[in-house]
C-alpha positions as CSV (number, residue, x, y, z in Angstrom):
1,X,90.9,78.5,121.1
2,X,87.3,79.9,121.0
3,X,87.1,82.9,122.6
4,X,84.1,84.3,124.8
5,X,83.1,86.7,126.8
6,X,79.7,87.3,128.2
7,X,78.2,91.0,129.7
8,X,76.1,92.2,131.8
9,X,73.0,93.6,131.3
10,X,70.7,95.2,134.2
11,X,68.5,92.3,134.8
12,X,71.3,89.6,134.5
13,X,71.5,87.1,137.6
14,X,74.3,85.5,136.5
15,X,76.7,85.0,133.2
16,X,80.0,83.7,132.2
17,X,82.4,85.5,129.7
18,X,85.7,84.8,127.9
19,X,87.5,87.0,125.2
20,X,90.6,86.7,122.9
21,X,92.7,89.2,122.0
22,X,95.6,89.1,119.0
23,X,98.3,91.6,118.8
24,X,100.5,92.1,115.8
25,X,103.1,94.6,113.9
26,X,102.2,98.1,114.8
27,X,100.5,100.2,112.1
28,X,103.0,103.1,114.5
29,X,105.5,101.1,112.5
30,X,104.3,102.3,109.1
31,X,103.3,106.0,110.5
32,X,106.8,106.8,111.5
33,X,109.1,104.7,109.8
34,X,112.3,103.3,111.0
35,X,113.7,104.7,114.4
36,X,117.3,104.4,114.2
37,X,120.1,104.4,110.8
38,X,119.3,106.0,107.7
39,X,116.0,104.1,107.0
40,X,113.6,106.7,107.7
41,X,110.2,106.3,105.7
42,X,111.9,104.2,103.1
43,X,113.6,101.7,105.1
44,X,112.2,99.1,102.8
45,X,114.9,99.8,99.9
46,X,117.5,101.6,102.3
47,X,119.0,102.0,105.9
48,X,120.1,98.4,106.4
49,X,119.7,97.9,110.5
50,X,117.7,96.4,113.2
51,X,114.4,98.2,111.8
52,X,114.9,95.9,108.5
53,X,113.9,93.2,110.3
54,X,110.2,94.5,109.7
55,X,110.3,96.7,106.5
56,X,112.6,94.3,104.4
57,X,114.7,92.1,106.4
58,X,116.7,91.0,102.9
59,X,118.8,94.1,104.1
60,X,120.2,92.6,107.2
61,X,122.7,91.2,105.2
62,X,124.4,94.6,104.5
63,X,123.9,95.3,108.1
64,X,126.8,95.7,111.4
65,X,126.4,93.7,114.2
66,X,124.6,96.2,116.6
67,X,122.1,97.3,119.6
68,X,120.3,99.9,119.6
69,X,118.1,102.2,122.0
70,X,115.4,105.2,121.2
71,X,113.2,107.0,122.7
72,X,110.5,108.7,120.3
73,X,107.6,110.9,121.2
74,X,104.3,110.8,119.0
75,X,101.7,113.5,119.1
76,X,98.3,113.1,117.4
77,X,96.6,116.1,116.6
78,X,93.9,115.5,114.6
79,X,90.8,117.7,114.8
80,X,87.3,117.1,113.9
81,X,85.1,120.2,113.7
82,X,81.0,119.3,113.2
83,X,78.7,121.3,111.4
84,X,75.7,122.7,113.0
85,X,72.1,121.5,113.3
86,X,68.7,123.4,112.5
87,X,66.8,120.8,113.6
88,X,66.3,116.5,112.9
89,X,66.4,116.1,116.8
90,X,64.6,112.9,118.2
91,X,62.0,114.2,119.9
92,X,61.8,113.7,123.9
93,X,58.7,111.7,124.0
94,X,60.2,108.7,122.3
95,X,62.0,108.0,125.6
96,X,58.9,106.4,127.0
97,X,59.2,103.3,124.6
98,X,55.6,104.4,123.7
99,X,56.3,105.7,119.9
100,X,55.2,103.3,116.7
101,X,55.7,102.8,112.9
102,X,52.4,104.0,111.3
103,X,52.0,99.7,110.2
104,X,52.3,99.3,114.5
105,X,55.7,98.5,114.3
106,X,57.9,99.5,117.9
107,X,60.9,101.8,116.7
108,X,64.1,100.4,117.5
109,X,65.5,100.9,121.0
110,X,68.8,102.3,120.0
111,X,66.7,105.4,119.0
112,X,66.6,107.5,121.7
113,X,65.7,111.7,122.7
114,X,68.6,114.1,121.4
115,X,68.0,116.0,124.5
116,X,69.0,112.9,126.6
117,X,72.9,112.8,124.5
118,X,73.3,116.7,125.1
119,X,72.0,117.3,128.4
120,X,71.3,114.2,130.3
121,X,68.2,112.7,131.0
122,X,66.3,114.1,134.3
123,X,65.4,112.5,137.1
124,X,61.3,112.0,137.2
125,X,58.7,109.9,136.1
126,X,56.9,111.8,133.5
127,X,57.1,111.3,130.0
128,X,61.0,112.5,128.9
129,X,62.3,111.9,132.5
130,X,64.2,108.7,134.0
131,X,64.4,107.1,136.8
132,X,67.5,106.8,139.1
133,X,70.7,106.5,138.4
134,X,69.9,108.5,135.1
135,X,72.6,108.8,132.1
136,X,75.0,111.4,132.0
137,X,75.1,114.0,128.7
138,X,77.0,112.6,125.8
139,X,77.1,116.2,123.8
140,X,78.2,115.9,120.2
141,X,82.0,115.5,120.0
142,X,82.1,115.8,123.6
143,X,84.2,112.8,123.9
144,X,86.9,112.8,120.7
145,X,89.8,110.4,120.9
146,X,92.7,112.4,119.4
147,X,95.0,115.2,120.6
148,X,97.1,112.6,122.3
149,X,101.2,112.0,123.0
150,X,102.5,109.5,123.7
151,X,106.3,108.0,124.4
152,X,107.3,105.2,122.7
153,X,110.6,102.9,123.8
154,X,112.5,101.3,120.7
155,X,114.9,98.3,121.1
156,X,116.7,96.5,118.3
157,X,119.5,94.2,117.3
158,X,121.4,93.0,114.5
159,X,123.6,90.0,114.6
160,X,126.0,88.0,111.7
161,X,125.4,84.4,112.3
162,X,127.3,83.5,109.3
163,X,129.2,86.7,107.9
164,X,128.6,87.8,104.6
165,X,126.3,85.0,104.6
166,X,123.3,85.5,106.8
167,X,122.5,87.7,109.3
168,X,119.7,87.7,111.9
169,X,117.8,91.2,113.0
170,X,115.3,92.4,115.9
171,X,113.3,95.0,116.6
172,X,110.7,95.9,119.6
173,X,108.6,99.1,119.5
174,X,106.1,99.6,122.6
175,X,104.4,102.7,124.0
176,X,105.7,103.8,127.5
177,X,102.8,104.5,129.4
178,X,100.0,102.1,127.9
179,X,101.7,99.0,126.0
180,X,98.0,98.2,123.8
181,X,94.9,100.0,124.0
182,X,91.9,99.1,122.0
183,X,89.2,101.3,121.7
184,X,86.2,100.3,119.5
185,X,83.5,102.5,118.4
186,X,80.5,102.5,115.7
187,X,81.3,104.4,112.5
188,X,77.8,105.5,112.5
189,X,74.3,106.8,114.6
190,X,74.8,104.0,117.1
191,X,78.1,105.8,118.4
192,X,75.9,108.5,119.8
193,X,75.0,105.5,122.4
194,X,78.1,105.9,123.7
195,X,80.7,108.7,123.1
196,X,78.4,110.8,120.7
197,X,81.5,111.6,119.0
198,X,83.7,110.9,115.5
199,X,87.0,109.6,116.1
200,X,90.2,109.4,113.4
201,X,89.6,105.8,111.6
202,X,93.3,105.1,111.4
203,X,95.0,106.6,114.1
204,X,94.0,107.1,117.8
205,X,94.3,103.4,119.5
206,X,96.1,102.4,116.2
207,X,98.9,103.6,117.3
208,X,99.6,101.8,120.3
209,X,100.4,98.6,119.2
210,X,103.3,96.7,120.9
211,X,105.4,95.6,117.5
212,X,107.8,92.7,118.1
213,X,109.5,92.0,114.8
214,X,112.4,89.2,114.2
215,X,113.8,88.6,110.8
216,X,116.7,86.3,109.0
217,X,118.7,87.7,105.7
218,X,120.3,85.3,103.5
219,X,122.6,86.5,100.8
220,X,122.0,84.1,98.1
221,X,124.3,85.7,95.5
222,X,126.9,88.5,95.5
223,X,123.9,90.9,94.2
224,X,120.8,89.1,95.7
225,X,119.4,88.7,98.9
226,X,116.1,87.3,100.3
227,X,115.1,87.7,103.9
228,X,112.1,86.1,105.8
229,X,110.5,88.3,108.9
230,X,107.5,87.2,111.5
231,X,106.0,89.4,113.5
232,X,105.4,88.1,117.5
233,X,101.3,87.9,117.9
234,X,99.9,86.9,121.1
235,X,96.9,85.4,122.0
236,X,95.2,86.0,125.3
237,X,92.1,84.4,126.8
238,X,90.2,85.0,129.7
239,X,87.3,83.3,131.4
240,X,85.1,85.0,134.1
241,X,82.5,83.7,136.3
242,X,80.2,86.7,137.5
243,X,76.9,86.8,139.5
244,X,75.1,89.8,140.1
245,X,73.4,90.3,143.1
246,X,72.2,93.9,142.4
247,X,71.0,95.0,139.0
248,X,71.2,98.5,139.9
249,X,74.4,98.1,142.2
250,X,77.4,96.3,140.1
251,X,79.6,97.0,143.4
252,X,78.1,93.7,145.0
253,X,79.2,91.8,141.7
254,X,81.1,88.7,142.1
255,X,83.8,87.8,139.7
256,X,86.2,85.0,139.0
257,X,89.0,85.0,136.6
258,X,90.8,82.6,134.4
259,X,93.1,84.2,132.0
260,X,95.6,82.3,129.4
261,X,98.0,83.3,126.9
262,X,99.9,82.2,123.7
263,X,102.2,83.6,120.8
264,X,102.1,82.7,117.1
265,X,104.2,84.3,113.9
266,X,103.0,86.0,111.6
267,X,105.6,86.8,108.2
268,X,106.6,89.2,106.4
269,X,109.4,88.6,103.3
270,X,111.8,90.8,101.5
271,X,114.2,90.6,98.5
272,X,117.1,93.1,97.6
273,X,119.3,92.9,94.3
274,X,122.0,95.2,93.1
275,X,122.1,95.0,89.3
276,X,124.9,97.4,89.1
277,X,127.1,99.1,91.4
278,X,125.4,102.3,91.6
279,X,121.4,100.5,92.0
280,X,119.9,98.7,94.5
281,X,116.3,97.6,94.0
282,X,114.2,96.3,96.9
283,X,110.7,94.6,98.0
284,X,108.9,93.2,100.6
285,X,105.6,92.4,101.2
286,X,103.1,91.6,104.3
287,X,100.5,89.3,105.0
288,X,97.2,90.9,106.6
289,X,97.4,92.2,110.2
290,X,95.1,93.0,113.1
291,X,94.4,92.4,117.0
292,X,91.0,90.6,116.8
293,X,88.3,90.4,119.5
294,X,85.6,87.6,119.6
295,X,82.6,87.8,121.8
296,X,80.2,85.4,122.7
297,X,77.3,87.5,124.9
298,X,74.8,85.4,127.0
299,X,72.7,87.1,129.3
300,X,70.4,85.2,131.9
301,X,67.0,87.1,133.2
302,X,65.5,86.7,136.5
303,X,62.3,84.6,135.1
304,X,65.0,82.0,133.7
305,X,64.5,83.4,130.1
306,X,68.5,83.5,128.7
307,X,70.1,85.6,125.4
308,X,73.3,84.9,123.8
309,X,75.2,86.7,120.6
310,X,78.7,86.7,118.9
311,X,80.4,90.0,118.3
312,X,83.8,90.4,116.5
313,X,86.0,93.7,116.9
314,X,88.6,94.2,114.8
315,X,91.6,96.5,115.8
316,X,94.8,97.8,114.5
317,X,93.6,96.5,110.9
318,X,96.9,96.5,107.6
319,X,95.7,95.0,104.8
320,X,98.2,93.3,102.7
321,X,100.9,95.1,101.7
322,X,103.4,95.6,98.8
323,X,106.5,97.7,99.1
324,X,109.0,97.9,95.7
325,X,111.7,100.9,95.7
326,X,114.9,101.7,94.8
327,X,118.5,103.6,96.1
328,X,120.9,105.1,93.4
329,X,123.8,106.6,94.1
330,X,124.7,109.9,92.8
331,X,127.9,110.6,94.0
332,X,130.5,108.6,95.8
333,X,133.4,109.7,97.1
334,X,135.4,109.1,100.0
335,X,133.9,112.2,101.7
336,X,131.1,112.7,100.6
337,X,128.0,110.1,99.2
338,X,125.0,111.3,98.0
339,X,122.4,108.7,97.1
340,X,118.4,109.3,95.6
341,X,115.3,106.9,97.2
342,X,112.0,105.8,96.1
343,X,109.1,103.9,97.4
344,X,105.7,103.0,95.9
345,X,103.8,101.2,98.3
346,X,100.6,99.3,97.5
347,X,97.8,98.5,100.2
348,X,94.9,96.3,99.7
349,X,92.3,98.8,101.7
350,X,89.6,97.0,99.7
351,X,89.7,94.6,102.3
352,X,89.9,97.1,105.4
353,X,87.9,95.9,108.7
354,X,86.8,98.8,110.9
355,X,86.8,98.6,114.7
356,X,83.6,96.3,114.6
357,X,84.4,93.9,112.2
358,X,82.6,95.5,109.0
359,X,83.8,96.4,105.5
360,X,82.9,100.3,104.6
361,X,81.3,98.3,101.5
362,X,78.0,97.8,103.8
363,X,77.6,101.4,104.0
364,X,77.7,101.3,100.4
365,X,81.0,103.1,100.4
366,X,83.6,100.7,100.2
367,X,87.5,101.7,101.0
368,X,89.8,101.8,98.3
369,X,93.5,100.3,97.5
370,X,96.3,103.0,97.8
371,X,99.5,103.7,96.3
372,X,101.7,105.9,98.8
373,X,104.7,107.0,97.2
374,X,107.8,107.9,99.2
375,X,111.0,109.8,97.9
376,X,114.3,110.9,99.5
377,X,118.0,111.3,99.5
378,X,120.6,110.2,102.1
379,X,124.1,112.1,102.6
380,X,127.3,110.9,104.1
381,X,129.7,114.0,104.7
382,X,132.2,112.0,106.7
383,X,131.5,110.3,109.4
384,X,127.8,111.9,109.6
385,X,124.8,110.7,107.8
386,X,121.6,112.3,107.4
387,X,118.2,111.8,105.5
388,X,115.7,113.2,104.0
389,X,112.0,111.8,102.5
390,X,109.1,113.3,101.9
391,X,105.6,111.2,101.3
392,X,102.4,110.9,100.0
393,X,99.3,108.5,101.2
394,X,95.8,109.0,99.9
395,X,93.4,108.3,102.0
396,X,91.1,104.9,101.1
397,X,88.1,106.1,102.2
398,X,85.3,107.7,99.8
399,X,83.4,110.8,100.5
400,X,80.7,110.0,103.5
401,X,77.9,111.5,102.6
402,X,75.8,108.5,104.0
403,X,75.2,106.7,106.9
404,X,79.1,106.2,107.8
405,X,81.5,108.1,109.6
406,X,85.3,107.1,108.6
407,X,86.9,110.3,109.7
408,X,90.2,110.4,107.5
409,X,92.2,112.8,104.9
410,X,95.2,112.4,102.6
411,X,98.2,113.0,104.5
412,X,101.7,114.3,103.2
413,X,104.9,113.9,105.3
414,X,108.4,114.9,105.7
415,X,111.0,112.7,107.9
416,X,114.5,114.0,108.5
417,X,117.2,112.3,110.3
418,X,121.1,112.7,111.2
419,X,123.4,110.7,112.9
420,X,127.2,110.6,113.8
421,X,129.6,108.1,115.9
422,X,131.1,109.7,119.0
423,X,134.9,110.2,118.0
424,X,137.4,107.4,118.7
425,X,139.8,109.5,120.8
426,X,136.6,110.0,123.4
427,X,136.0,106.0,123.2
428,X,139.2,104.3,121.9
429,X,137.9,100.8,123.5
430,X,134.6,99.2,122.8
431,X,132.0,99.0,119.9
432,X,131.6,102.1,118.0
433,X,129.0,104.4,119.5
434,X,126.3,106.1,117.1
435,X,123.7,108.8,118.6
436,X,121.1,109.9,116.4
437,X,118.1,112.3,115.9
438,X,115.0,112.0,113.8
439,X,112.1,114.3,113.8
440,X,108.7,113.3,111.6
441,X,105.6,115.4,110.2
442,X,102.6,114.5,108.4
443,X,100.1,117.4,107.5
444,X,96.3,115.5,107.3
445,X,94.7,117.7,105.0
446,X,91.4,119.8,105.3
447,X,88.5,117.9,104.2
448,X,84.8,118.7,104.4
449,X,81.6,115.7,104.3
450,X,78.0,117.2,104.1
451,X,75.8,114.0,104.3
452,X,73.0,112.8,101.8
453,X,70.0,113.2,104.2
454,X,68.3,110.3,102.0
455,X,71.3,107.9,102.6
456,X,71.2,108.7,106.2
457,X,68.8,106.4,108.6
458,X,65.9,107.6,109.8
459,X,65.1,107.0,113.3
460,X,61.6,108.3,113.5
461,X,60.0,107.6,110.5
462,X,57.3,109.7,109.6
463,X,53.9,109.1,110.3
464,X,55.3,107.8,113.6
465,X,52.3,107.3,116.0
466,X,51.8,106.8,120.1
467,X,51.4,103.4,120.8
468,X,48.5,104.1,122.9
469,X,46.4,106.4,121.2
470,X,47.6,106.4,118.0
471,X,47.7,110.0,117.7
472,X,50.8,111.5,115.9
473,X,54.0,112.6,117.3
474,X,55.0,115.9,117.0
475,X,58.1,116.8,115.2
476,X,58.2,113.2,113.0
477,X,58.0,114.5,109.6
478,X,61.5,114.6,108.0
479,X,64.8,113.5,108.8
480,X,65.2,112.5,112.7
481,X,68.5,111.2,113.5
482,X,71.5,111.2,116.0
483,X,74.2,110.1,114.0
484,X,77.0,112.2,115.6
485,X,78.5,113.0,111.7
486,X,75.2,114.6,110.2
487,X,74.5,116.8,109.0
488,X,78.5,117.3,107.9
489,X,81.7,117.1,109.8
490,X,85.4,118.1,109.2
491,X,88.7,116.9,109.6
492,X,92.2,117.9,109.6
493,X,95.3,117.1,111.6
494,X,99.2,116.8,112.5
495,X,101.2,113.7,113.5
496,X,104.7,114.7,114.9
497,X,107.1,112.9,115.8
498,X,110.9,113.3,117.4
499,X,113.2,110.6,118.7
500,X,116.9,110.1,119.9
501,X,118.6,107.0,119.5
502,X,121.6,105.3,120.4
503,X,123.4,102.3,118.0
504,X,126.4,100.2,119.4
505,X,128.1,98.8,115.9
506,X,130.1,96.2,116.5
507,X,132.4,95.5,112.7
């Protein structure tokens, strides 16, 4: 399908749009781990259950028969604190389109007066003033994405198609209130167009993606198993007819609507081998992920004279992804079980996408591969199990001291978890009942960016000179700029989470 959409500008008489959105595995997956059993943040190597079905679904085959039903809540708390100006401003006068390049050259329109994003522009026509309906202030950081939670519903399954054999998993995670928002924004001065504001590069909208996960587990040996996952991606489309009667009045727009949809797979496998009784080692690895956007823009103008790009938004972005990891038990005994994890997971960031489509390499900064490591322990003392990890991700962004804005820190995180079966004497009939509690933390650490003010653009360059008279404009010497991060910015942040779920195990 080739996806379009086409938008309206103020002098467009009529246009037609259609768009295409794809939805895939949820990077909330890999922020909070598995929901649900003994998984936690290494439920690739441990935790066999309904969750395997994404993180390695070779461990289905060590898995109950079962349903199960959560309900977790994620806060985002991420701050960003800007440092403060002494000047740069773009000065008022280059709202009148009137302002030059010494050679003659008209400065580009997305430069526009500082006092415009802060305060507004005023109604008038004199030079700095705007005719109505003006635009509203867009103050710096005015409009920041985070400090945000949300509830998210989990559902999963586990079924034995063939005992011992094969085994066949499911898992659906999907926020309560919004099921996918997608929220795109410029990682540099042209954000001041619109929110004026930084935002966190890999949180924020990232995390709420609907994940729909199936997965199959073979045992192929008594110490092997393989496993083959696909995440449920849909694609939507959308045509719509629009004519605009009223340039300055969109509520006389006419619109017509013509919206499709279809699913595709995308997979995931996963191997798990048990050289000895006491070790258990573990893989899996993902293909590339995201919930693309394509835009075909075609604008028609009164006089007949017509426009047209392609934009492409990229959302929800995980690169390819290598998980290897291992369980060893410590002690086993028939009360108590003791048992040591360990993850090292490897992320191909080089390849990252941001929310428009471009690599951090054409800021000259490009994002780097990471290795998160995750370590743990899991406890049996009877009946009740609990958990334990504790993790490390590095960020795979570079200092942005330039023109770019990827607002992000390393983060460290500890997940705990407990479960226990509600006592047969309550519920002597029926599958075996098994509430649980998990409760998550990741610190974002502190980190400060002072920009480079010769690797950040220029929007008046000096020299700049009234079209008219060619005299020069006050206040162009220097650094002139808008870009919402400069002349510094920093970050720092909290992701909690806490859930309660309910498994029904079936033996």
């Amino acid at each position: 399908m080739s996806p379009r959409r086409v938008r309206l500008g103020l002098t467009i008489v009529a246009s037609v749009a259609s768009w295409s959105v794809a939805t895939q595995a949820s990077p909330l997956l890999e922020t909070v781990g598995a929901q649900g059993g003994s998984g936690g943040l290494a439920a690739a190597v441990t935790g066999p259950s309904s969750a395997s079905a994404y993180f390695n679904p070779a461990l289905l085959t060590e898995a109950s028969d079962e349903v199960v039903l959560g309900l977790t809540a994620v806060s985002e708390q991420v701050g960003v604190t800007l440092d403060g100006r002494s000047g740069g401003d773009v000065p008022l006068v280059v709202g009148g389109r009137a302002v030059t390049a010494p050679d003659g050259t008209p400065l580009d329109g997305a430069a526009v007066p500082t006092e415009w994003l802060e305060r507004g522009c005023t109604e008038g026509t004199a030079p700095g003033q705007c005719r109505a309906p003006m635009a509203a202030a867009r103050p710096r950081q005015g409009r920041g994405s985070s400090q945000v939670t949300r509830s998210v519903l989990v559902l999963g399954g586990v079924k034995g198609l063939w005992p011992g054999r094969v085994t066949l998993g499911a898992t659906l995670v999907a926020p309560l209130a919004r099921l996918t928002t997608a929220r795109s924004f410029y990682a540099d001065e042209r954000e001041a167009l619109f929110s004026n504001s930084l935002h966190p590069e890999l949180y924020g909208d990232r995390l709420t993606t609907v994940a729909a996960v199936v997965g199959a587990g073979v045992k192929v040996a008594p110490a092997l198993s393989v496993g083959l996952g696909a995440s449920l991606s849909l694609a939507s489309g959308a045509s719509a007819e629009t004519y605009v009667r009223d340039s300055t009045n969109y509520d006389t727009l006419l619109v017509n609507n013509d919206v499709g949809v279809r699913a595709f797979l995308s997979p995931h496998v996963g191997f798990r081998v048990a050289p000895t009784p006491r070790v258990r080692l573990s893989g899996s690895a993902h293909a590339p992920q995201s919930m693309v956007l394509e835009t075909d823009i075609a604008a028609t103008l009164p006089n007949g004279a017509s426009s047209k790009t392609h934009r492409r938004q990229v959302f929800g972005f995980l690169p390819w992804t290598v998980r290897l990891g291992t369980e060893v038990d410590l002690v086993t005994t028939r009360r108590y079980a003791m048992s040591a994890v360990a993850v090292a997971k490897f992320a191909a960031y080089g390849t990252y996408e941001d929310r428009q489509g471009q690599r951090p390499s054409a800021y000259g900064v490009a994002a780097k591969d990471t290795l998160t490591w995750t370590a743990g322990v899991r406890h049996r003392i009877g009946e009740v199990r609990g958990r334990i990890d504790l993790e490390y991700a590095p960020t795979p962004f570079p200092a942005q001291t330039g023109r770019s804005n990827y607002v992000d820190s390393d983060r460290v995180g500890i997940a705990a978890g407990v479960e226990a079966p509600v006592p047969r004497a309550l519920l002597p009939k029926g599958p075996t009942v098994v509430p649980g509690l998990s409760f998550l933390v990741h610190r974002l650490a502190w980190r400060h960016q002072s920009k480079d003010d010769a690797a950040v653009v220029d929007e008046v360059p000096d020299g700049a000179v009234s079209a008219s008279t060619r005299a020069p404009i006050a206040g162009s010497q220097g650094l002139q700029t808008n870009n919402p991060g400069w002349p510094g910015f920093g970050s720092k942040g909290w992701i909690v989470s806490a859930g309660v779920t309910v498994r029904l195990l079936w033996p």
